[in-house]
C-alpha positions as CSV (number, residue, x, y, z in Angstrom):
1,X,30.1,154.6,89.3
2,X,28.4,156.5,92.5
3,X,27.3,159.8,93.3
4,X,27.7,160.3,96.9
5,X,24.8,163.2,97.6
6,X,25.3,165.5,101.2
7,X,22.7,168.2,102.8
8,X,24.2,170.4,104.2
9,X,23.6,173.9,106.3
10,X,25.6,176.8,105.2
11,X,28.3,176.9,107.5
12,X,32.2,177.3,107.7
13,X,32.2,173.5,108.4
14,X,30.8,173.1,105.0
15,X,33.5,175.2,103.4
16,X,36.0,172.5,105.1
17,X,34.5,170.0,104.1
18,X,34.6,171.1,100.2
19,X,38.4,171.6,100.9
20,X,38.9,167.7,102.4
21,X,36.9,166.5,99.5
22,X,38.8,168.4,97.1
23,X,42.2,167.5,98.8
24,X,40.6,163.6,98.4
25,X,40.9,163.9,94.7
26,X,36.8,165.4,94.2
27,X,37.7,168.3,92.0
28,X,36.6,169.4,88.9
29,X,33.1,167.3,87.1
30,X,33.8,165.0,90.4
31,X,32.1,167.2,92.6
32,X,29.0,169.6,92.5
33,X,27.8,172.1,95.0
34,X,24.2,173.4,94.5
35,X,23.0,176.0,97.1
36,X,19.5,175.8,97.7
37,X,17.3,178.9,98.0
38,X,15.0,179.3,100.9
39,X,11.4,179.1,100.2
40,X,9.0,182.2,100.4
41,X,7.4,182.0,104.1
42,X,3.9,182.3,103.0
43,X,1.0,184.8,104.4
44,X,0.2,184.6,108.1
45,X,-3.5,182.9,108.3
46,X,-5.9,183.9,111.5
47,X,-6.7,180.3,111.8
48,X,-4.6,177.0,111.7
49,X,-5.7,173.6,110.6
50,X,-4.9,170.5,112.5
51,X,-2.7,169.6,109.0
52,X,-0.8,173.1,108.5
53,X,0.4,175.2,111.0
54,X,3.2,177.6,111.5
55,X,2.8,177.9,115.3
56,X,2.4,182.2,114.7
57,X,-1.8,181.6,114.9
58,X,-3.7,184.4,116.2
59,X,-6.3,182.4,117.3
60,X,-4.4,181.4,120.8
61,X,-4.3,185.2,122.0
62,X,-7.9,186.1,120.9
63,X,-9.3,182.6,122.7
64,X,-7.7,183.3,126.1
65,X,-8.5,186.9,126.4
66,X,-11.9,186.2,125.1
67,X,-12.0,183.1,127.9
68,X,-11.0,185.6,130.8
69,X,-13.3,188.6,129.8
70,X,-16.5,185.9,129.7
71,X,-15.4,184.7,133.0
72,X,-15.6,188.0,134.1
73,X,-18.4,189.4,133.3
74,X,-20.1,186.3,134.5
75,X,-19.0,186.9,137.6
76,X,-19.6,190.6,137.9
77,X,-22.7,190.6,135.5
78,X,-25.4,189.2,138.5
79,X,-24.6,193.0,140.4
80,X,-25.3,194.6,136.7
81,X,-29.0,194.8,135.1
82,X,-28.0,193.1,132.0
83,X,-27.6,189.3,134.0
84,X,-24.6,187.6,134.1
85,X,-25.9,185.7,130.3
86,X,-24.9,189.2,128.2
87,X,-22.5,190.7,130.6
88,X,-20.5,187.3,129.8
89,X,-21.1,187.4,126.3
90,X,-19.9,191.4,126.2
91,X,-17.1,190.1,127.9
92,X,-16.3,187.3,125.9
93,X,-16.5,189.8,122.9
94,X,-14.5,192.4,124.3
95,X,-11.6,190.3,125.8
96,X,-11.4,188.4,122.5
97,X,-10.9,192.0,120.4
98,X,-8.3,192.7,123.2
99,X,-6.6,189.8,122.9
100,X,-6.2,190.2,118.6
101,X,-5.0,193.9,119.4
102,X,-2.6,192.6,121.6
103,X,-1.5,189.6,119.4
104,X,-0.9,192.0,116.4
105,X,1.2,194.0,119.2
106,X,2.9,191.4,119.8
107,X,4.0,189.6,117.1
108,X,5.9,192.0,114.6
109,X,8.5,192.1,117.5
110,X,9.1,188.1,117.0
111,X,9.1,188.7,113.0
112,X,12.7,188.5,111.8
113,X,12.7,185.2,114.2
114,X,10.7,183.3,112.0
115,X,11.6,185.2,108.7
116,X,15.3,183.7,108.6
117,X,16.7,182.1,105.3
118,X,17.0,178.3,106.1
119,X,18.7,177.8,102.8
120,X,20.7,174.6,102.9
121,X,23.8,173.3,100.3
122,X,23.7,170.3,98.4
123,X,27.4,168.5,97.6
124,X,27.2,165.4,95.3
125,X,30.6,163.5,94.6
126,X,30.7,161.4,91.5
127,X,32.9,158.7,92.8
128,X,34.6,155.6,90.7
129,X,34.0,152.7,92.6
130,X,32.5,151.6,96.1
131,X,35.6,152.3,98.3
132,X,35.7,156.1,96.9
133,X,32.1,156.6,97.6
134,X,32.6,155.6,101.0
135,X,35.5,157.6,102.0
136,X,33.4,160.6,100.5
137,X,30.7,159.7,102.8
138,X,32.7,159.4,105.5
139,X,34.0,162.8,105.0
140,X,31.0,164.4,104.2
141,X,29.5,162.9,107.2
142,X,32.5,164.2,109.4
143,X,32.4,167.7,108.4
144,X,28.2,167.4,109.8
145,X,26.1,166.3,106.5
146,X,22.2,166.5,107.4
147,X,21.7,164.0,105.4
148,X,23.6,161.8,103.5
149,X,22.7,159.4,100.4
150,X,24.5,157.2,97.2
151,X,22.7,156.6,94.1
152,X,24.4,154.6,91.4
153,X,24.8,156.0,87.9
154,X,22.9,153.9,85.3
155,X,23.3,154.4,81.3
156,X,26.6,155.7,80.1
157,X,28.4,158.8,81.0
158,X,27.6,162.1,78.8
159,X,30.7,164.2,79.4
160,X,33.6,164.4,77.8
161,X,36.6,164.4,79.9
C-alpha cells in the first residue's frame, strides 16, 4: 500500500484535479486534502544578513542617497569654509537621512505585494498497489502538482473500513 503525496497552489486546477481523482476511484479515507496556512511574514529589519533576507532592506535607499550627498559636498565643499572633509561627511549624513525618509515613503505603497497569502494544498492518495499509485501521480501531476512524492505504508492499517 502507497500514499501518493501532491503540493499544490490553490487554484481551480486543483479543484479538477480532486474531481479526476475522485472520478479514478480516490474517494472517501482514499484521499486527503490538507490546506496549508501561510506563515506570518515576520517584522521588517533595517539590515539584512548575507543568510536571511527578504529583499524589502532599507539599507539600499539610505546607502545610495548617503553615497550621492558625500559626493557632493565633496565636490562643492573646497568653495565652502568647512573643507571638502566635513562638507562630505554633512553630506554623507544628510543624503543618507534623505534616502530612509524616502525609503519609508516608498515602501508602504509595495506592502500588499509582498503581504500575499502563499498558502498551498496538500492531496495524499492512499493507493492499493503500484499501478494505482501511478495513475494517481500521473493525474496529480497533470492537473500542475508542485511537487509530487510516494511513501509506502509500513505497519498495519488502523481504520476500520
Amino acid at each position: 500500500m502507497f500514499y501518493v503525496y501532491g503540493l499544490f497552489k490553490p487554484s481551480l486546477v486543483l479543484e479538477m484535479g480532486i474531481n479526476a481523482l475522485e472520478k479514478e476511484g480516490f474517494t472517501g479515507k482514499k484521499l486527503l486534502v490538507v490546506a496549508l496556512e501561510p506563515g506570518r511574514p515576520g517584522r521588517q529589519r533595517l539590515l539584512d544578513s548575507m543568510y536571511s533576507s527578504d529583499g524589502m532592506s532599507l539599507l539600499d535607499g539610505v546607502a545610495i542617497m548617503a553615497s550621492v550627498g558625500m559626493v557632493l559636498g565633496v565636490i562643492y565643499g573646497s568653495v565652502v569654509y568647512l573643507g571638502p572633509v566635513a562638507t562630505g561627511l554633512l553630506g554623507m549624513a544628510g543624503g543618507g537621512g534623505l534616502g530612509y525618509l524616502l525609503d519609508r515613503k516608498i515602501r508602504p505603497k509595495n506592502k500588499a505585494r509582498y503581504d500575499a497569502p502563499a498558502g498551498e494544498i496538500i492531496v495524499a492518495a492512499r493507493c492499493e498497489d503500484k499501478e494505482e499509485a501511478a495513475r494517481a501521480e500521473a493525474l496529480m501531476r497533470e492537473h500542475r502538482a508542485v511537487a509530487l512524492g510516494w511513501a509506502p505504508v509500513s505497519g498495519g492499517s488502523t481504520d476500520t473500513e
